[in-house]
ZAMARGU-4260 file (C-alpha; in steps of 0.2 Angstrom, whole numbers, plus 5000, padded with zeros to 4 digits):
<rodrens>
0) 5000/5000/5000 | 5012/5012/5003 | 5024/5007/4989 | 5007/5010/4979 | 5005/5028/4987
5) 5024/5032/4984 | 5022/5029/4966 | 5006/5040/4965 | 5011/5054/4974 | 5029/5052/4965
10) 5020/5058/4948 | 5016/5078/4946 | 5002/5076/4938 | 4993/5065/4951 | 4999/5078/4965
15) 4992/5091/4955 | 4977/5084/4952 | 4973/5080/4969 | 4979/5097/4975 | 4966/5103/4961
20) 4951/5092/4968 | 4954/5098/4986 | 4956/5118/4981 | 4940/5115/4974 | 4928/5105/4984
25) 4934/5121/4998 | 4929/5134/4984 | 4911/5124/4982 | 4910/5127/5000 | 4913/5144/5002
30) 4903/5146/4989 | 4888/5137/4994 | 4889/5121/4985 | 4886/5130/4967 | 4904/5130/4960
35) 4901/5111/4956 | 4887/5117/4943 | 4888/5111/4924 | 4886/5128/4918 | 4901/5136/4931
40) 4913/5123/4923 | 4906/5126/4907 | 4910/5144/4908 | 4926/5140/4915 | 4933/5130/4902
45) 4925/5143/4888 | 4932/5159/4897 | 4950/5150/4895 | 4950/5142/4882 | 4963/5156/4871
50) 4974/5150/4887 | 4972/5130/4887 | 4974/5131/4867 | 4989/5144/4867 | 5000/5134/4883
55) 5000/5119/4870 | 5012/5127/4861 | 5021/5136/4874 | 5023/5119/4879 | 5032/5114/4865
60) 5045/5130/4867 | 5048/5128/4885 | 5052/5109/4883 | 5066/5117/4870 | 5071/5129/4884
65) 5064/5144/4875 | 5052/5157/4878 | 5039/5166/4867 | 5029/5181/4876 | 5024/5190/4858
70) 5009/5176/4859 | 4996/5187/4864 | 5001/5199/4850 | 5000/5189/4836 | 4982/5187/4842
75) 4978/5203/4842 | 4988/5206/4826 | 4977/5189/4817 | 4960/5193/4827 | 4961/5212/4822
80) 4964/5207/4805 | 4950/5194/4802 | 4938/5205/4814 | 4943/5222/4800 | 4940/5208/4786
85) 4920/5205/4794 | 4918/5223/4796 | 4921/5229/4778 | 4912/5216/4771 | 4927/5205/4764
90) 4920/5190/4768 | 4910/5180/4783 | 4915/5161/4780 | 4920/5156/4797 | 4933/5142/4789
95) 4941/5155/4779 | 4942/5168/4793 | 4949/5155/4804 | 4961/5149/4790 | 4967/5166/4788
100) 4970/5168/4808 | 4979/5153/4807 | 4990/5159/4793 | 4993/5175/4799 | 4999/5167/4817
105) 5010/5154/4808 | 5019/5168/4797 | 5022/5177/4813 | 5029/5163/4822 | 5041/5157/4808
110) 5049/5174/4809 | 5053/5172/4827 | 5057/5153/4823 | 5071/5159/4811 | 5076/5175/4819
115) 5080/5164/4836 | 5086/5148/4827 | 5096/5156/4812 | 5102/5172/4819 | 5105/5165/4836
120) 5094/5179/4846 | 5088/5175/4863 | 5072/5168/4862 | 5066/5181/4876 | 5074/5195/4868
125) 5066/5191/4851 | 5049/5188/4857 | 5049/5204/4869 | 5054/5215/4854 | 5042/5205/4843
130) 5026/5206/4854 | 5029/5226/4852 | 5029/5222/4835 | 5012/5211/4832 | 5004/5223/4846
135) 5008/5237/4837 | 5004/5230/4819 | 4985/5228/4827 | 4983/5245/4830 | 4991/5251/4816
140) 4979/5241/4803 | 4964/5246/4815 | 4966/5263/4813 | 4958/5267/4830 | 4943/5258/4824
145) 4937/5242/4832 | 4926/5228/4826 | 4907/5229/4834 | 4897/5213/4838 | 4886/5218/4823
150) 4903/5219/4813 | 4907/5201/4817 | 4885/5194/4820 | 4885/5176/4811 | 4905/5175/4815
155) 4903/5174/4832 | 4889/5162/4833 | 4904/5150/4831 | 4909/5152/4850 | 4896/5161/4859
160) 4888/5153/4875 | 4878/5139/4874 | 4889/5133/4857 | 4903/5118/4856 | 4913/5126/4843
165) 4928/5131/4855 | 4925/5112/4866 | 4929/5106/4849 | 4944/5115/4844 | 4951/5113/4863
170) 4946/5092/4862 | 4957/5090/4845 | 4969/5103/4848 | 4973/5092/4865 | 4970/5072/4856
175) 4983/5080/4843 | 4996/5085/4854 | 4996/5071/4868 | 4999/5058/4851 | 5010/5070/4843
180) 5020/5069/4860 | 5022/5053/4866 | 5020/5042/4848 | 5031/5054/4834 | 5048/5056/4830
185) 5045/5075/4832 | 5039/5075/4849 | 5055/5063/4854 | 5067/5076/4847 | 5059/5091/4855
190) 5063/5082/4872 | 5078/5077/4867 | 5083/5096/4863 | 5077/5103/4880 | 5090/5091/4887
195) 5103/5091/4879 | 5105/5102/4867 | 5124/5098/4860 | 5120/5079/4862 | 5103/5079/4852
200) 5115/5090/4839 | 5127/5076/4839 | 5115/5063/4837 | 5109/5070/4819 | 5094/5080/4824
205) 5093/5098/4814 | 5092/5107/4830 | 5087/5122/4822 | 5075/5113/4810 | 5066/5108/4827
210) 5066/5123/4834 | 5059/5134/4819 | 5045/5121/4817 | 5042/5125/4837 | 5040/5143/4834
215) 5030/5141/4820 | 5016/5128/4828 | 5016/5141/4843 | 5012/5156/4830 | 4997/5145/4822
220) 4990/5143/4839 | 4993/5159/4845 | 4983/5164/4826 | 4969/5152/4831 | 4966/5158/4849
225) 4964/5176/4839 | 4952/5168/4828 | 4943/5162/4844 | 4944/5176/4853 | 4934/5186/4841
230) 4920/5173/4840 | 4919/5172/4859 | 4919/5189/4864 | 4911/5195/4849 | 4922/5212/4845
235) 4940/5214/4837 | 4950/5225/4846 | 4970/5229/4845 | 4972/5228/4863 | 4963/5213/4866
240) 4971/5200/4880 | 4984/5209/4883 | 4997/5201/4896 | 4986/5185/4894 | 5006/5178/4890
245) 5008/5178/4910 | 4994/5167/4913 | 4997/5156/4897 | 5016/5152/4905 | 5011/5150/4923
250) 4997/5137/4917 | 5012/5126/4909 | 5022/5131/4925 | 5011/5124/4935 | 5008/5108/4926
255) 5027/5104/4930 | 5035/5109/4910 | 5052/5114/4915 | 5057/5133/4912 | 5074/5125/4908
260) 5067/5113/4895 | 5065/5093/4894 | 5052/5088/4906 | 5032/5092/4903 | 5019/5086/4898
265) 5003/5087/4888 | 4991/5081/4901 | 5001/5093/4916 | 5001/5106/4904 | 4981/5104/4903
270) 4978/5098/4924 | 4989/5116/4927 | 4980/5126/4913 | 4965/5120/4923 | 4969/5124/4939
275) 4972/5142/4936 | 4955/5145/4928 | 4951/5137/4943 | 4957/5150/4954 | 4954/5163/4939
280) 4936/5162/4942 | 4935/5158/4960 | 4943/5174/4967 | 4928/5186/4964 | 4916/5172/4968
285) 4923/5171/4985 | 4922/5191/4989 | 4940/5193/4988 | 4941/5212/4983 | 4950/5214/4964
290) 4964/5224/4972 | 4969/5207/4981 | 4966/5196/4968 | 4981/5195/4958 | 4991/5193/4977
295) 4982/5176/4981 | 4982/5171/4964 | 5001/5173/4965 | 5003/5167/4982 | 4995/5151/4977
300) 5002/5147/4961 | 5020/5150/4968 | 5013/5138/4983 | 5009/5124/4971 | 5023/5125/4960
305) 5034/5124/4976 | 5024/5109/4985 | 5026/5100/4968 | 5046/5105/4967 | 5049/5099/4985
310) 5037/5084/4982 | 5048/5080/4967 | 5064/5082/4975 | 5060/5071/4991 | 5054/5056/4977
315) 5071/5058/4967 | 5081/5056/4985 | 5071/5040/4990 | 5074/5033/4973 | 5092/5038/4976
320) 5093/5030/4991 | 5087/5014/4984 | 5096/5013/4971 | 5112/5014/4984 | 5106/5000/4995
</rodrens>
C-alpha cells in the first residue's frame, strides 16, 4: 500500500490533480455548493480556452528551453485582421476567417522561429521585441477603429455561450498533441533538445529545424486563439488579451513543464491550465476584493509549484537512496 501511494504521489500530475480536487471541493463550499454546477465549469473551460489552446504550444518552446511572450500579439495582430476583414464586408465564411488567423499566426511565428534559430537571438529578447511588434501592427491596421458585435454577427455564433465550437477546437487541439507527443519522432526530438542540446545536435537532429518548426506551431495557435477570441467575445480590438502571455506560461508552470526545458507534459500542461482557471474564476466568487486578487492568485500558484518541486525532489532522494542499498 504504501509502495502503491509512493508511486502515485511520485508523479506531478497525480499531485496536482489532487491538489486541484481539494482547492476545489473548499471553493464549492465557500461558495455554497454552486461551484460544482455544469454551467460554472462550462464557463470556465470557455472563458479560458485562448489559454488552454495557446499553453499547448508554449509547451512545445519551454520543453526546448525557449520562451515566446509575443503570443498574445499575434492574436491581436490575426484577430484584428479577420475581425477588419468581417467589418468591411470581405467575407463572413467562418473556415476561411479561421484559415486566415491561422496563417497569419503561423507567418508570425516562423519569423521568430528563424530570427531565434538562424540568427541565434535570445528567444526572450526576440519575442519581447516581437510582441511590440504584432501589438503594434493591430493598431496600426485598425486605425483606432474596432470591430462591433454587429461587425462580426454570424462569426461569432461559432463560440458564443451555449455553442461547442471552442469544446471542439480545445478536444482535438489536446488528442493532437498528447499523440503528437508521446508516439512521433517529432515530439522525441523536441525532448531530446530541451535536454541536451549539444548531444541531440550530435545525434543527427537539425536542432534548428526543430526549433523553427516549434515557433511556428506556437504562432498558428497563438493565430487560432485570435480567431477564437473574436467569435467568443464577439468584438475585434487591438488591445485585446493583453498580458494573457503571463497566465498562458504560469498554466504550463504549473503543470510541471520545465522553464529550463526537457520535462512536461501534455496532460500537466492541461491539469495546470485547469487549475488556474480554477482560481481565475473563484477569486471574485469568493468576495475577495479585485485589488487582492492578483496577490492570492500569486501566492497560490507559487505555493503549488513549490509543493510539487519539493514533492519531486523528496521522490528523486528515495529513489536515490534505493538505488544505493
Amino acid at each position: 500500500m504504501k509502495s502503491f501511494l509512493r508511486k502515485l504521489t511520485g508523479k506531478h500530475e497525480v499531485s496536482l490533480a489532487i491538489i486541484m480536487i481539494l482547492m476545489f471541493v473548499i471553493i464549492d463550499i465557500l461558495c455554497g455548493g454552486t461551484f460544482h454546477s455544469f454551467t460554472n465549469i462550462k464557463d470556465i473551460f470557455r472563458n479560458n480556452a485562448l489559454t488552454l489552446l495557446m499553453s499547448l504550444g508554449m509547451l512545445l518552446v519551454l520543453l526546448t528551453g525557449g520562451i515566446d511572450i509575443s503570443i498574445t500579439g499575434v492574436l491581436a495582430f490575426s484577430g484584428m485582421t479577420i475581425g477588419l476583414m468581417m467589418k468591411n464586408g470581405v467575407t463572413h465564411n467562418v473556415f476561411l476567417l479561421f484559415l486566415i488567423a491561422t496563417a497569419i499566426g503561423t507567418v508570425c511565428g516562423l519569423i521568430n522561429g528563424l530570427i531565434i534559430a538562424k540568427g541565434k537571438v535570445s528567444p526572450i529578447i526576440c519575442t519581447l521585441g516581437a510582441m511590440y511588434i504584432w501589438r503594434g501592427m493591430a493598431y496600426i491596421i485598425s486605425g483606432n477603429a474596432w470591430a462591433s458585435a454587429q461587425d462580426v454577427s454570424g462569426y461569432s455564433d461559432f463560440g458564443k455561450d451555449g455553442k461547442i465550437g471552442p469544446y471542439i477546437i480545445l478536444g482535438v487541439a489536446f488528442i493532437l498533441f498528447i499523440v503528437m507527443m508521446k508516439w512521433s519522432s517529432f515530439g522525441r526530438k523536441v525532448y531530446a533538445i530541451g535536454s541536451n542540446r549539444e548531444a541531440a545536435r550530435i545525434s543527427g537532429i537539425n536542432v534548428d529545424r526543430v526549433q523553427i518548426a516549434v515557433y511556428t506551431i506556437m504562432g498558428a495557435l497563438a493565430g487560432l486563439a485570435g480567431a477564437l477570441s473574436v467569435s467568443i467575445y464577439a468584438s475585434a480590438q487591438p488591445n485585446m488579451q493583453t498580458g494573457k502571455e503571463m497566465d498562458v506560461i504560469a498554466a504550463c508552470v504549473i503543470g510541471g513543464v520545465s522553464m529550463s526545458g526537457g520535462r512536461g507534459t501534455v496532460l500537466g500542461t492541461l491539469l495546470g491550465g485547469i487549475f488556474y482557471a480554477i482560481v481565475y474564476k473563484a477569486l471574485p466568487l469568493v468576495g475577495l476584493d479585485s485589488i487582492w486578487q492578483n496577490l492570492i492568485k500569486g501566492i497560490i500558484i507559487l505555493a503549488v509549484v513549490v509543493i510539487n518541486v519539493v514533492t519531486q525532489r523528496a521522490m528523486k532522494r528515495q529513489n536515490l537512496a534505493r538505488r544505493e542499498i
